[in-house]
PDB file of N, H, CA, C and O in Angstrom:
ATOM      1  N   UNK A   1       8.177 -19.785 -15.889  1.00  0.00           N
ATOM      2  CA  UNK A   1       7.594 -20.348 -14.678  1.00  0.00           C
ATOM      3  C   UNK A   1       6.384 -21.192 -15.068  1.00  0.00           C
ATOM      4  O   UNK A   1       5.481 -20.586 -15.645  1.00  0.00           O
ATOM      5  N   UNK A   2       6.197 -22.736 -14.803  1.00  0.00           N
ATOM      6  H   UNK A   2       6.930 -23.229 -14.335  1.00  0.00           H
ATOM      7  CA  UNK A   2       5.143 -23.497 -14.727  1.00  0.00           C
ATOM      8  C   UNK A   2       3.770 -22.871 -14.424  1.00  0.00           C
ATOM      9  O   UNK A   2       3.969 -21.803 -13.845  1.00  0.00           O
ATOM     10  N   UNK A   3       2.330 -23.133 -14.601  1.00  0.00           N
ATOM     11  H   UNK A   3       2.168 -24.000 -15.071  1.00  0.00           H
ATOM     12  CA  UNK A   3       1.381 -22.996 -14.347  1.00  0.00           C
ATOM     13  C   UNK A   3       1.283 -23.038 -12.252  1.00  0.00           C
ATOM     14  O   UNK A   3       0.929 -22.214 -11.409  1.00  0.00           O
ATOM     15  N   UNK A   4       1.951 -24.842 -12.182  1.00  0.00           N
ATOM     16  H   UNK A   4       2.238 -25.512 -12.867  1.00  0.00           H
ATOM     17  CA  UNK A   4       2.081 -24.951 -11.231  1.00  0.00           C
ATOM     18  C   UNK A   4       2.760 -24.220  -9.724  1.00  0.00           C
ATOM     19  O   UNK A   4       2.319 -24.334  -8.581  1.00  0.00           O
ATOM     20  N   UNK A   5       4.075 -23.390 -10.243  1.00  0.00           N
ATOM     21  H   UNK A   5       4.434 -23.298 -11.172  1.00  0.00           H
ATOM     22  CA  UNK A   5       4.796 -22.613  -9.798  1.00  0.00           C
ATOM     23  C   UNK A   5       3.861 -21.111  -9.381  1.00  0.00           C
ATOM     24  O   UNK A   5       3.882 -20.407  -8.371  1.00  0.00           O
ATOM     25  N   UNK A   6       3.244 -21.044 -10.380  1.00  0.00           N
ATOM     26  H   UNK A   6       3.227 -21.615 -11.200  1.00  0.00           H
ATOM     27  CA  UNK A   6       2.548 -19.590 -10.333  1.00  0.00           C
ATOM     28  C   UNK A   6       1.537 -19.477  -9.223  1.00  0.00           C
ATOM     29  O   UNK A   6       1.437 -18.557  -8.411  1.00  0.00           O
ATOM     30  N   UNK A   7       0.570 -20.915  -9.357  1.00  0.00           N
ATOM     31  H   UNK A   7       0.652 -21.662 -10.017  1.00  0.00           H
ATOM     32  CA  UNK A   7      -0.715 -21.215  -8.485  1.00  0.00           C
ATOM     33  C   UNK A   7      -0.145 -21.447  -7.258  1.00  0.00           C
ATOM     34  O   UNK A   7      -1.060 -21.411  -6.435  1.00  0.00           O
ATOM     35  N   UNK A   8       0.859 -21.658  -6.742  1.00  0.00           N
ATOM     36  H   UNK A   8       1.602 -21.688  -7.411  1.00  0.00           H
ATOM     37  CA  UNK A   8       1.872 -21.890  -5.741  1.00  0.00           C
ATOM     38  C   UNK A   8       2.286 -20.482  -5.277  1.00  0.00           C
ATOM     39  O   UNK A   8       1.768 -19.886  -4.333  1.00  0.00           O
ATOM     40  N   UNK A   9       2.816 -20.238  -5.692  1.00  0.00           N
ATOM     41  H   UNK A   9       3.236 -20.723  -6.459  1.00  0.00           H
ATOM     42  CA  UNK A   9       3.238 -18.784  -5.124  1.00  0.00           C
ATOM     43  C   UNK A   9       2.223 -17.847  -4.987  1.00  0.00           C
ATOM     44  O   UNK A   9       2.335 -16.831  -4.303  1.00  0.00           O
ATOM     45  N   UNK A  10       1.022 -18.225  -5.753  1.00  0.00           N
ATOM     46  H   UNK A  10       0.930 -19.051  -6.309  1.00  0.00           H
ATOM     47  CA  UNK A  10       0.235 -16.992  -5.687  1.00  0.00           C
ATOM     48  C   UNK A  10      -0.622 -17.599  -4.036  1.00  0.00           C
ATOM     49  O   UNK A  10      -0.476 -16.987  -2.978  1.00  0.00           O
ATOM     50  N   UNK A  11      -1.380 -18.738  -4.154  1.00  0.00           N
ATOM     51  H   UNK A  11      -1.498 -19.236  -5.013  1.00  0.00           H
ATOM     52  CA  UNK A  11      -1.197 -19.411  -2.608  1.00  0.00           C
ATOM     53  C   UNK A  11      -0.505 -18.579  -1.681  1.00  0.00           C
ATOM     54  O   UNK A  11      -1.085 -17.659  -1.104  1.00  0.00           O
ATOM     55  N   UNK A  12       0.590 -18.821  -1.517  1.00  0.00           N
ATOM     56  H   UNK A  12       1.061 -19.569  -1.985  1.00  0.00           H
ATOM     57  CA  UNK A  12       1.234 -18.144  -0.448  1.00  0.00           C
ATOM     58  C   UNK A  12       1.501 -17.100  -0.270  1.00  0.00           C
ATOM     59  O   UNK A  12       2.146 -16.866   0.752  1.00  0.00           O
ATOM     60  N   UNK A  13       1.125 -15.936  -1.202  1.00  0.00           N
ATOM     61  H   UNK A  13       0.602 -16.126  -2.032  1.00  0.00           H
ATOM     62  CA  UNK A  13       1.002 -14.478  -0.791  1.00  0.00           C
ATOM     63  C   UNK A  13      -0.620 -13.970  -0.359  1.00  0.00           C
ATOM     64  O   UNK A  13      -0.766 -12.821   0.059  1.00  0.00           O
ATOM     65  N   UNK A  14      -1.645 -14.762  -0.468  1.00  0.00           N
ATOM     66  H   UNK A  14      -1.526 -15.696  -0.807  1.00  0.00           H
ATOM     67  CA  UNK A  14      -2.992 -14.711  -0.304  1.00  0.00           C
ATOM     68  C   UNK A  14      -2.952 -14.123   1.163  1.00  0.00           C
ATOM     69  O   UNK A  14      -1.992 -14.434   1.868  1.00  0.00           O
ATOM     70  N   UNK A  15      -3.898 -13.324   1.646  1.00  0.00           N
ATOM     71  H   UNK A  15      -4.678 -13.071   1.073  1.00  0.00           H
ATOM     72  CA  UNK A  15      -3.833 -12.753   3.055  1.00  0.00           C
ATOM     73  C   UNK A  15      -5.334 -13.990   3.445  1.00  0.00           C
ATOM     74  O   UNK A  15      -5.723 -14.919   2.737  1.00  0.00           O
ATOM     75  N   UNK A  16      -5.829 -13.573   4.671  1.00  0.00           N
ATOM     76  H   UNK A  16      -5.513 -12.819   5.246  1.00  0.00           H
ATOM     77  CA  UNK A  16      -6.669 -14.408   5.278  1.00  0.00           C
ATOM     78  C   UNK A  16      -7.972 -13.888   4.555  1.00  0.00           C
ATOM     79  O   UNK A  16      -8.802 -14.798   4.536  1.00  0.00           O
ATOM     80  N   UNK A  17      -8.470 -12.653   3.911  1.00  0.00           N
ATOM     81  H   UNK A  17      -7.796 -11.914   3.927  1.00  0.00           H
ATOM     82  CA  UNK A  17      -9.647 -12.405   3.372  1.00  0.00           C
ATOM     83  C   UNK A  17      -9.685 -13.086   1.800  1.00  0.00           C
ATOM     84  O   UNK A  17     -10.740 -13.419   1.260  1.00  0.00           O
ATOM     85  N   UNK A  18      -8.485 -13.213   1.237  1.00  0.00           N
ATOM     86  H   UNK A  18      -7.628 -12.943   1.676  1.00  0.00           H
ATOM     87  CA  UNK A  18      -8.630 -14.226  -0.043  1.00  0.00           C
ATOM     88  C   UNK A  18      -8.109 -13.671  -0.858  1.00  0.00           C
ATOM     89  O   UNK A  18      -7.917 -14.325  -1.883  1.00  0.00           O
ATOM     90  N   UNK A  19      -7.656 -12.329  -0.840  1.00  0.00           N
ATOM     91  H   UNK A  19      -7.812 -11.798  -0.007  1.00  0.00           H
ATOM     92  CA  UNK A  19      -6.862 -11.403  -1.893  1.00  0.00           C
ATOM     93  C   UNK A  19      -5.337 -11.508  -1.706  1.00  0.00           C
ATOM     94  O   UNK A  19      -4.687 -11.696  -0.678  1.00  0.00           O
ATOM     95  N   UNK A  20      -4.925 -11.326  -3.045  1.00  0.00           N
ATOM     96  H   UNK A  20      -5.453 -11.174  -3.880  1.00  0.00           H
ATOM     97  CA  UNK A  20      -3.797 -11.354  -3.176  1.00  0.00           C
ATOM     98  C   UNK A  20      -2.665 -10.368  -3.276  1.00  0.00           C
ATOM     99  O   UNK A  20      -2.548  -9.575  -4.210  1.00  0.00           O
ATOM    100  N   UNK A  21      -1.538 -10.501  -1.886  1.00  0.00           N
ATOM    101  H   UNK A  21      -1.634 -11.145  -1.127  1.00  0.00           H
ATOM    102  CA  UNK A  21      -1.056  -9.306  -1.784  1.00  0.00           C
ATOM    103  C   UNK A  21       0.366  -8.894  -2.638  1.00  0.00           C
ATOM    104  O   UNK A  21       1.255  -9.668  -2.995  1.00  0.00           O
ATOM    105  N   UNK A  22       0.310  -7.899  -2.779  1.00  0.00           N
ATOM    106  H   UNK A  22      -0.412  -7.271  -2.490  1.00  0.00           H
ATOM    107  CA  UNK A  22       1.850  -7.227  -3.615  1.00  0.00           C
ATOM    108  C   UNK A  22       2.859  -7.066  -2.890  1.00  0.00           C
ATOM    109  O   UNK A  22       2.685  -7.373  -1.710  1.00  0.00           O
ATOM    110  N   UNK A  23       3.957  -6.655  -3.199  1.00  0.00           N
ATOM    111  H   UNK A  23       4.098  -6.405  -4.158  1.00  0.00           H
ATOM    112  CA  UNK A  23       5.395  -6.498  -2.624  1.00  0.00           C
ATOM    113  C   UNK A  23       5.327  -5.359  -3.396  1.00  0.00           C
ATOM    114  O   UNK A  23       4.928  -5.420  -4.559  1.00  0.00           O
ATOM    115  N   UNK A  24       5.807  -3.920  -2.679  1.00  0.00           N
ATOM    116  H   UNK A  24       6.131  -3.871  -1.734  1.00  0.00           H
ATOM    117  CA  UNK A  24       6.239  -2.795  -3.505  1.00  0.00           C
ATOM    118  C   UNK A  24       7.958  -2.604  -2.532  1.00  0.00           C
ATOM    119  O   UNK A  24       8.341  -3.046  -1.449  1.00  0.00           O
ATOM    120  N   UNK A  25       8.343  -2.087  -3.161  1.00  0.00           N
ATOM    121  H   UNK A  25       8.031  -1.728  -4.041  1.00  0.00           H
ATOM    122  CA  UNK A  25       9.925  -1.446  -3.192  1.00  0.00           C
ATOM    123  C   UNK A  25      10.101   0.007  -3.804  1.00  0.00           C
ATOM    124  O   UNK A  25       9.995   0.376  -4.974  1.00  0.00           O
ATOM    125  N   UNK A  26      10.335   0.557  -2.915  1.00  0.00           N
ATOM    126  H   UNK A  26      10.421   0.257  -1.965  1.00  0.00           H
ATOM    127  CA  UNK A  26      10.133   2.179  -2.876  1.00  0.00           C
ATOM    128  C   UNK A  26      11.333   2.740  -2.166  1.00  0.00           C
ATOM    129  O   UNK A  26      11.336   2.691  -0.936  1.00  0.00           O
ATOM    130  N   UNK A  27      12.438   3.312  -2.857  1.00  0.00           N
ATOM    131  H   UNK A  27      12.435   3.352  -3.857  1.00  0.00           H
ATOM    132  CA  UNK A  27      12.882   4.479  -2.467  1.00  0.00           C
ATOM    133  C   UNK A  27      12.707   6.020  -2.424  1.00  0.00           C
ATOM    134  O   UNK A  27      12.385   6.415  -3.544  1.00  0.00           O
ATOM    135  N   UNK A  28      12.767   6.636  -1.873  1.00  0.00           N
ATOM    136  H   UNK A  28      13.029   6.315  -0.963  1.00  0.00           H
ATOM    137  CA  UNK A  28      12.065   7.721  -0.731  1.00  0.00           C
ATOM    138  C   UNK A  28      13.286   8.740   0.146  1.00  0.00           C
ATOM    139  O   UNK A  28      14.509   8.619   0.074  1.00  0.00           O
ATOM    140  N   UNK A  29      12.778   9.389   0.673  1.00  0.00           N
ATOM    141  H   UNK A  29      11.785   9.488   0.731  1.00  0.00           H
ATOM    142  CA  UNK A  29      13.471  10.611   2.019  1.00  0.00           C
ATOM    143  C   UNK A  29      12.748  10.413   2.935  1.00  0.00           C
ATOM    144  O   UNK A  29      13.399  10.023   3.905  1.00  0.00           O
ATOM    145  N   UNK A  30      11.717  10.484   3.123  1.00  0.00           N
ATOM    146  H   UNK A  30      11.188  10.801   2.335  1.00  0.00           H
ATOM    147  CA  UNK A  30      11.069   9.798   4.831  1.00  0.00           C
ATOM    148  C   UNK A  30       9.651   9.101   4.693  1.00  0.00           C
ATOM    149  O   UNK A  30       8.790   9.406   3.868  1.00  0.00           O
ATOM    150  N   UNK A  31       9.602   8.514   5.263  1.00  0.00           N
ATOM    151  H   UNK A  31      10.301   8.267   5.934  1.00  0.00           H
ATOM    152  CA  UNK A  31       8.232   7.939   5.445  1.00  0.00           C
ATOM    153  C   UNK A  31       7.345   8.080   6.912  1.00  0.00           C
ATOM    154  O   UNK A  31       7.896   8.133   8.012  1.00  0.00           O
ATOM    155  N   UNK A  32       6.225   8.118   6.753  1.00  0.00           N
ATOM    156  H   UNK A  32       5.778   8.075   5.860  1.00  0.00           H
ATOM    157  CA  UNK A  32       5.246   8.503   7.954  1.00  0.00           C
ATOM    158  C   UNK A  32       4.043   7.013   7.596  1.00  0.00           C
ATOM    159  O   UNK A  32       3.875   6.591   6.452  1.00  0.00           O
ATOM    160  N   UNK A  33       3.588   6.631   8.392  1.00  0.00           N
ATOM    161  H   UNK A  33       3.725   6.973   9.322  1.00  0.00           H
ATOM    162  CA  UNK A  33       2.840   6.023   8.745  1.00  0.00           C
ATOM    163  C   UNK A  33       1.424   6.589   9.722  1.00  0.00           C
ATOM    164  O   UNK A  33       1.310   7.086  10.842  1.00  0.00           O
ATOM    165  N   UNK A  34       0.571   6.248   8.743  1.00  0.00           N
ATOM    166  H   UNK A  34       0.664   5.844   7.833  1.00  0.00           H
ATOM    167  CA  UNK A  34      -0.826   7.112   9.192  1.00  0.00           C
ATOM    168  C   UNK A  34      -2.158   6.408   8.865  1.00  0.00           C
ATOM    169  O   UNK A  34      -2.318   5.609   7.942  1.00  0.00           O
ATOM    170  N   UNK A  35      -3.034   6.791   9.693  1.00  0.00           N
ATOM    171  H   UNK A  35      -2.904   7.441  10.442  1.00  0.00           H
ATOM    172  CA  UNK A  35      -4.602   6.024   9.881  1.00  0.00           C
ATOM    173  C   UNK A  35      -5.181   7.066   8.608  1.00  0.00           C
ATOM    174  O   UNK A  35      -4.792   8.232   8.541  1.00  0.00           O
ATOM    175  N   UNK A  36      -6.309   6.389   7.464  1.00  0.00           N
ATOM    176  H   UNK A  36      -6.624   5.442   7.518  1.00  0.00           H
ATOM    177  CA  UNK A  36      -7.079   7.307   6.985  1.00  0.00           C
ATOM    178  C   UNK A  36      -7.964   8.021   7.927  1.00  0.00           C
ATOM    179  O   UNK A  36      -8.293   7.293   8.864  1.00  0.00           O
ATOM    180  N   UNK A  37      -8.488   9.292   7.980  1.00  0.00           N
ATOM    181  H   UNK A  37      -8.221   9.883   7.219  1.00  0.00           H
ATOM    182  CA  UNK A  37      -9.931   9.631   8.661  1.00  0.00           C
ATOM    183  C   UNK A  37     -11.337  10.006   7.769  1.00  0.00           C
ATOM    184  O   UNK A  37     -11.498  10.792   6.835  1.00  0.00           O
ATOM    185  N   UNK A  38     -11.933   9.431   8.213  1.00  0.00           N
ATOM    186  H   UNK A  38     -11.802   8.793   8.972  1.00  0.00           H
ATOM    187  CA  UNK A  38     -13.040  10.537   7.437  1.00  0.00           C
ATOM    188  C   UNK A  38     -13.421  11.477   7.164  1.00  0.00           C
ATOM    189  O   UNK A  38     -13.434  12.280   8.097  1.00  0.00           O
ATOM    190  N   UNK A  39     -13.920  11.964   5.899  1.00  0.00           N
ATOM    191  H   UNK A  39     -13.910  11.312   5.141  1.00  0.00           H
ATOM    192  CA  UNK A  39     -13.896  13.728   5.218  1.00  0.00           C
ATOM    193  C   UNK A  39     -14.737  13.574   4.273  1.00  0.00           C
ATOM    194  O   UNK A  39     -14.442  13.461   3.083  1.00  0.00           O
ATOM    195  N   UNK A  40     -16.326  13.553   4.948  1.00  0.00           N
ATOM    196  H   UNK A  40     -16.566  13.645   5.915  1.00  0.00           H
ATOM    197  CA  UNK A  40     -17.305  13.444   3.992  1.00  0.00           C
ATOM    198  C   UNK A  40     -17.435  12.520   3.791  1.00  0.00           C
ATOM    199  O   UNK A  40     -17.681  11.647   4.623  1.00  0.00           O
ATOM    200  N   UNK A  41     -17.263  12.304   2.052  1.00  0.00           N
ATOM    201  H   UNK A  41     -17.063  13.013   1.376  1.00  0.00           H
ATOM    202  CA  UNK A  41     -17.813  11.143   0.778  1.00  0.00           C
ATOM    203  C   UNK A  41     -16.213  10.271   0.985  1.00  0.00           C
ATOM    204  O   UNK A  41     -15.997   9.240   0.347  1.00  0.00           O
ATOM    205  N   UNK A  42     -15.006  10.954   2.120  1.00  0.00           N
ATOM    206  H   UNK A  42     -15.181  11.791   2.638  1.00  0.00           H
ATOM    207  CA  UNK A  42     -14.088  10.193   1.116  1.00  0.00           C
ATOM    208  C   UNK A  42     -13.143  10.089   2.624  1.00  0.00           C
ATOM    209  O   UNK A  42     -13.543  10.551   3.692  1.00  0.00           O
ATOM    210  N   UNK A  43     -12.187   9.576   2.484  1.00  0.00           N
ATOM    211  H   UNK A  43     -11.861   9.200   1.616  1.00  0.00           H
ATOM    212  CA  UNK A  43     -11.163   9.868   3.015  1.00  0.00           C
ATOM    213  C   UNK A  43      -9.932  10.725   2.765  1.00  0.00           C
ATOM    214  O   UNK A  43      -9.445  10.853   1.642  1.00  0.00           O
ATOM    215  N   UNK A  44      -9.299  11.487   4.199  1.00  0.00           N
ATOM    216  H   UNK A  44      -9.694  11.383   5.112  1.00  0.00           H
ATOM    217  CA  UNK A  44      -8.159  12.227   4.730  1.00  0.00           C
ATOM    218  C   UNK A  44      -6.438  11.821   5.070  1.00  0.00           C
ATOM    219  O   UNK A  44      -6.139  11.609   6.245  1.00  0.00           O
ATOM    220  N   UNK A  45      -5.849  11.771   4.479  1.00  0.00           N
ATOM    221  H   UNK A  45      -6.092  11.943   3.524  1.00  0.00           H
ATOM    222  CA  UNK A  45      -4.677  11.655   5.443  1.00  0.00           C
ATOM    223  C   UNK A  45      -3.391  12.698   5.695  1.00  0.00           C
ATOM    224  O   UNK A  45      -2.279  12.441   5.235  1.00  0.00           O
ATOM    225  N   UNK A  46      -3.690  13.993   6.536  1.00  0.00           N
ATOM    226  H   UNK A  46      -4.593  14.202   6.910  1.00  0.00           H
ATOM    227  CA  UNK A  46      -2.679  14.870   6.954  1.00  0.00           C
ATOM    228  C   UNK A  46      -0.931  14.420   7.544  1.00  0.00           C
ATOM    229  O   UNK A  46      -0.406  13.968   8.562  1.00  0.00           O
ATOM    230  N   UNK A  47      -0.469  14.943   5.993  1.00  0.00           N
ATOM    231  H   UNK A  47      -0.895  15.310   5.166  1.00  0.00           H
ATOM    232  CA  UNK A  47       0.782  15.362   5.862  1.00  0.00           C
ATOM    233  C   UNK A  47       1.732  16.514   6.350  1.00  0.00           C
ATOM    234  O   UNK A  47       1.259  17.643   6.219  1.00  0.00           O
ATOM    235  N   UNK A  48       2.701  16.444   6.764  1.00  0.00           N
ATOM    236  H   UNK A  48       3.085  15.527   6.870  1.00  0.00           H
ATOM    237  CA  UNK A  48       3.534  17.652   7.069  1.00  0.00           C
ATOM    238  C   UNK A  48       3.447  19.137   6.502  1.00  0.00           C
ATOM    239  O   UNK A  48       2.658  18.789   5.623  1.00  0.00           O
ATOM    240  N   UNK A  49       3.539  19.988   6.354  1.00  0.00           N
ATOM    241  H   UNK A  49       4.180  20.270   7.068  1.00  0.00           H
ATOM    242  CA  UNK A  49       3.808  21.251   5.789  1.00  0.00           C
ATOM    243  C   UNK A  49       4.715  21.325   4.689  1.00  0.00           C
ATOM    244  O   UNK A  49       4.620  21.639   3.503  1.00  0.00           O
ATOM    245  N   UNK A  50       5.749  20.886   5.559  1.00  0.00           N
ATOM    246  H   UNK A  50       5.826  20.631   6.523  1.00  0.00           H
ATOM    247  CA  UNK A  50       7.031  20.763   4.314  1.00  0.00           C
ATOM    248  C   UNK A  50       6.649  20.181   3.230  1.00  0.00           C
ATOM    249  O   UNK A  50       7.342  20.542   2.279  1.00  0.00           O
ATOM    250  N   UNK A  51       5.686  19.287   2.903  1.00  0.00           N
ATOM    251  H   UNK A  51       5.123  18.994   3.676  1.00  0.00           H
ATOM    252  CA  UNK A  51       5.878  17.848   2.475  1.00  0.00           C
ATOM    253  C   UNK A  51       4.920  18.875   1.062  1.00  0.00           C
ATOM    254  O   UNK A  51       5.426  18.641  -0.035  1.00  0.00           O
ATOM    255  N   UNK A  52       4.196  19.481   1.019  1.00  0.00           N
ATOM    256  H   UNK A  52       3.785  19.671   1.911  1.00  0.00           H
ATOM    257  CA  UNK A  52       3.111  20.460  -0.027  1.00  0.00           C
ATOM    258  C   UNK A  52       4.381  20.769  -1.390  1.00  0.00           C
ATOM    259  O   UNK A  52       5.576  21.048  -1.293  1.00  0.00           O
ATOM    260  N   UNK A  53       3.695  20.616  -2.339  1.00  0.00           N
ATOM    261  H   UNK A  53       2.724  20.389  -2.418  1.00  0.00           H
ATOM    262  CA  UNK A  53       4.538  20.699  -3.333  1.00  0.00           C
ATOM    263  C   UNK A  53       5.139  19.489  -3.815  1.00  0.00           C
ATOM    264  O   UNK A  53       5.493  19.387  -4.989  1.00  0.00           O
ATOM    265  N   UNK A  54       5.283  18.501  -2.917  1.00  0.00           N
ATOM    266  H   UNK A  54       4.994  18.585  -1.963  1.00  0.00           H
ATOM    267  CA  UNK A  54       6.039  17.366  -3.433  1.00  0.00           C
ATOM    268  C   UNK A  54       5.712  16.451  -3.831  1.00  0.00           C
ATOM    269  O   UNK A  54       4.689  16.142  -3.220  1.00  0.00           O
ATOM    270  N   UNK A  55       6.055  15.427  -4.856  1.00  0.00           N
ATOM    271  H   UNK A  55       6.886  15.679  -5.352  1.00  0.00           H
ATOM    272  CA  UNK A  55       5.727  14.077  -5.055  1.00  0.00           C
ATOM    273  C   UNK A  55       5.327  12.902  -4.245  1.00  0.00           C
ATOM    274  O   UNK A  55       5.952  11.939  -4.688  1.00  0.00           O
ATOM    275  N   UNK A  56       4.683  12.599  -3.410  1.00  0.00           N
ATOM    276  H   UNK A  56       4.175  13.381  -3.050  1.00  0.00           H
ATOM    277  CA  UNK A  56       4.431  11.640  -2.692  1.00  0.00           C
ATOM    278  C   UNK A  56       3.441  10.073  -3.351  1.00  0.00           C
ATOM    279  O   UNK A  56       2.563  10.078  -4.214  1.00  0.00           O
ATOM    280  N   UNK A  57       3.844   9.194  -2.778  1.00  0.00           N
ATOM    281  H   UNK A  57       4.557   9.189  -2.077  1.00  0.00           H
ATOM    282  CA  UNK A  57       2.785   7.527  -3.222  1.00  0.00           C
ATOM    283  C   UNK A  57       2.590   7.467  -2.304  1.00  0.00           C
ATOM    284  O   UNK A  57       3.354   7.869  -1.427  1.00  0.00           O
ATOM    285  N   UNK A  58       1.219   6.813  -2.053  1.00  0.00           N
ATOM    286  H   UNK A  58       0.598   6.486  -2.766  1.00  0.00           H
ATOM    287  CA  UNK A  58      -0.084   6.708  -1.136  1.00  0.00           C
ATOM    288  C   UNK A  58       0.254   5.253  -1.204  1.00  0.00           C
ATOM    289  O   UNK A  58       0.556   5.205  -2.396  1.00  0.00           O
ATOM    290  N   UNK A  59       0.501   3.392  -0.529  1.00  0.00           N
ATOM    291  H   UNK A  59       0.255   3.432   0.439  1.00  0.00           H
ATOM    292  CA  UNK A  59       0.205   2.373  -0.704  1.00  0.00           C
ATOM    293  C   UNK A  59      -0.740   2.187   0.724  1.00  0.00           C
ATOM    294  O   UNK A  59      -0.453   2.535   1.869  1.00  0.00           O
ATOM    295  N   UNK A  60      -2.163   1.402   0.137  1.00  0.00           N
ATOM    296  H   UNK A  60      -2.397   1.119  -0.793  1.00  0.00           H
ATOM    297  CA  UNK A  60      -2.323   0.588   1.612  1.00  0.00           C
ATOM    298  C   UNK A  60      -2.208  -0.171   1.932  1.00  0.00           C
ATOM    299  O   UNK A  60      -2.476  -1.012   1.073  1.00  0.00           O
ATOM    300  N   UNK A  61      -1.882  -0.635   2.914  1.00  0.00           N
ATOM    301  H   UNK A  61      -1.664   0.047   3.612  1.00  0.00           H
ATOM    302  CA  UNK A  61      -1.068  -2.125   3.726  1.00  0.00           C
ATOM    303  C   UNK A  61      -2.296  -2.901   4.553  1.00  0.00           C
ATOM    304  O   UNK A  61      -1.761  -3.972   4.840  1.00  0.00           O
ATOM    305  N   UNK A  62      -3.078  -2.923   4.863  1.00  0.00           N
ATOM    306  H   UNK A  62      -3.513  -2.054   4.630  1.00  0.00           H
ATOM    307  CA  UNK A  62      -4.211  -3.738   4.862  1.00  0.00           C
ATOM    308  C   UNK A  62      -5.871  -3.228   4.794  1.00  0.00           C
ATOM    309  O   UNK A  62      -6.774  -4.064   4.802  1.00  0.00           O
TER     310      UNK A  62
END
């Protein structure tokens, strides 16, 4: 891929604050969609019961 090609595409994945966003592709068994909350120094995000024990990825989307 050209220099030109790259500076181009990278252009058009840029969000409106100036960073540049990723594409992930993730297969999975369910997904939940959830707000962080605050917990102290850090942030929270409550998961199912079932879900303890298991492998899970965290991505954030904006």
């Amino acid at each position: 891929m050209t220099d030109n090609k790259k500076t181009e595409s990278r252009r058009e994945t840029e969000s409106k604050s100036g960073k540049v966003k990723v594409k992930f592709e993730i297969y999975g068994e369910e997904m939940i969609e959830k707000r962080v909350k605050l917990s102290g120094n850090s942030g929270r995000v409550y998961l199912p019961p079932n879900w303890v024990g298991h492998h899970v990825k965290i991505i954030r989307i904006d």
